[in-house]
C-alpha atoms as one frame of an Amber mdcrd trajectory, in Angstrom:
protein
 121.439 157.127 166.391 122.883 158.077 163.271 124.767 160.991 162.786 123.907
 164.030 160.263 127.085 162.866 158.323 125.392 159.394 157.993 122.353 160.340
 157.136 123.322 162.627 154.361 125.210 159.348 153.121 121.793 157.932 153.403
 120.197 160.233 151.520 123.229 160.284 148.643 123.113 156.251 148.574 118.877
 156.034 147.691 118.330 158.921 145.649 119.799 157.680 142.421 117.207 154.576
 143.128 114.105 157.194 144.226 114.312 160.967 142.266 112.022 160.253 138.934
 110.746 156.889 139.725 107.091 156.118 140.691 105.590 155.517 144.061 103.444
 152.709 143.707 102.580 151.816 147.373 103.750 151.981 150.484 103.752 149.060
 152.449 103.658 149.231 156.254 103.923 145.722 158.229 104.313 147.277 161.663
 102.848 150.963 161.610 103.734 151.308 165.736 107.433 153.210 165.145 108.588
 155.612 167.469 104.675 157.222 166.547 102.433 155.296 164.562 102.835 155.846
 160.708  99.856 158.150 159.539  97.507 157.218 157.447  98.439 159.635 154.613
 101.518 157.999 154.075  99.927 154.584 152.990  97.676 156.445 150.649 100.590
 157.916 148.625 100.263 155.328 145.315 101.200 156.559 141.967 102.962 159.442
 143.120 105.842 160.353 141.415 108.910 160.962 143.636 110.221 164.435 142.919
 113.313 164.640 144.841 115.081 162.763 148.352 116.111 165.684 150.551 117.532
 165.914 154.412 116.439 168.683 156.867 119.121 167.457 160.257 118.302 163.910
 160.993 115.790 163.835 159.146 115.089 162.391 155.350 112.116 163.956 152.982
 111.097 162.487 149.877 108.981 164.619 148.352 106.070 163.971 146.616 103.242
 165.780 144.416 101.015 166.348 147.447 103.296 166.404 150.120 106.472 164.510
 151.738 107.351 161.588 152.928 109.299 162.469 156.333 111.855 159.613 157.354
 113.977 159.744 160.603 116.222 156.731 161.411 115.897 156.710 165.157 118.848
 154.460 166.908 119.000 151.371 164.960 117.090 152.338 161.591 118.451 151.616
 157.754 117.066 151.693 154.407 117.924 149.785 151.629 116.775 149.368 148.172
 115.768 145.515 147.320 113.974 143.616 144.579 110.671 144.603 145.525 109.684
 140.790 145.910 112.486 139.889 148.344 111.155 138.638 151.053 110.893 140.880
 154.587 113.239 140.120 157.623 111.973 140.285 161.290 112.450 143.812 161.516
 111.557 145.252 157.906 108.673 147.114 159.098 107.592 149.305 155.778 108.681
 149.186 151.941 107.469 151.874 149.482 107.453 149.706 146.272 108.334 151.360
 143.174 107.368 150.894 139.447 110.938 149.411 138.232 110.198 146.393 140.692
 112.263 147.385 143.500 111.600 148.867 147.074 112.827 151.230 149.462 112.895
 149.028 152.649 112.951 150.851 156.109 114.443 148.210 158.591 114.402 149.151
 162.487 115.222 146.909 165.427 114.645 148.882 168.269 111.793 150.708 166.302
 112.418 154.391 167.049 112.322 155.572 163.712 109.341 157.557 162.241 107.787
 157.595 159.217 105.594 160.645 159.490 103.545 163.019 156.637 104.051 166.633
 155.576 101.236 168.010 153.187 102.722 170.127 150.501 102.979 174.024 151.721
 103.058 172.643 155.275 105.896 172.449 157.967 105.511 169.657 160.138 106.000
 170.358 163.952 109.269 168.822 164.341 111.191 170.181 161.701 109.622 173.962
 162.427 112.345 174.039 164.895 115.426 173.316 163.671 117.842 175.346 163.221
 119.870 176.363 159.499 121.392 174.009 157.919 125.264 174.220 158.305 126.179
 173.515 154.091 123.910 175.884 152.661 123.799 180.043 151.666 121.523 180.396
 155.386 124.439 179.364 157.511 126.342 182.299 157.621 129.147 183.646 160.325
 126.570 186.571 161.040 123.959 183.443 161.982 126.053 181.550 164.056 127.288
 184.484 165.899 123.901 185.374 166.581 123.109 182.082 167.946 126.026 182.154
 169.890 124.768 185.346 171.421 121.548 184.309 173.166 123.310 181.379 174.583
């Protein structure tokens, strides 16, 4: 499973491709992930993409209406392609952009996610986690704190 350090590498390596470009469709040729990819997601077209963020493990691309919630799993990688290269085996979902190239999620073992978060809404498994460790939340107070119940 990737790492946090790897996926905020991730998240640093697609953003210059994503933040200001258009969402033109999502593309989902195997919807069974680690949970089955919601229909909300495929109904994201036109949508601009506002900004690529990562809460932990987990990557948010965030959208007019809501965000696009990625999580790697084990053996997951993105990678931004001509949006007309062909798929491999285990490319299971693109979201095609309007500058002709794609976001493609590829998973072997396929226990990634690619899950939905309406805007003004915290989905279930990022309600629990934690503060983030690089930002002005994470403070020596907070961690002793945490420390402190344990």
């Amino acid at each position: 499973m990737p790492e946090l350090p790897e996926v905020e590498v991730s998240r640093l390596g697609i953003s210059p491709h994503l933040q200001g470009q258009q969402l033109t469709k999502v593309v989902a040729r195997q919807r069974q992930l680690r949970w089955w990819v919601p229909d909300e997601v495929l109904q994201q077209q036109q949508q601009p993409i506002l900004a690529v963020r990562r809460r932990a493990k987990y990557l948010l691309l965030d959208l007019p209406g809501g965000s696009i919630i990625l999580h790697l799993g084990m053996s997951g990688h993105l990678k931004v392609v001509p949006a007309d290269l062909a798929p491999g085996k285990h490319d299971h979902l693109d979201l095609l952009l309007a500058n002709g190239t794609a976001l493609r999620l590829n998973d072997t073992r396929r226990f990634g996610a690619v899950l939905w978060q309406a805007q003004g809404e915290q989905h279930p498994l990022l309600a629990q986690l934690g503060p983030e460790p690089l930002t002005a939340d994470f403070t020596a107070e907070t961690l002793i704190q945490a420390c402190q119940r344990r």
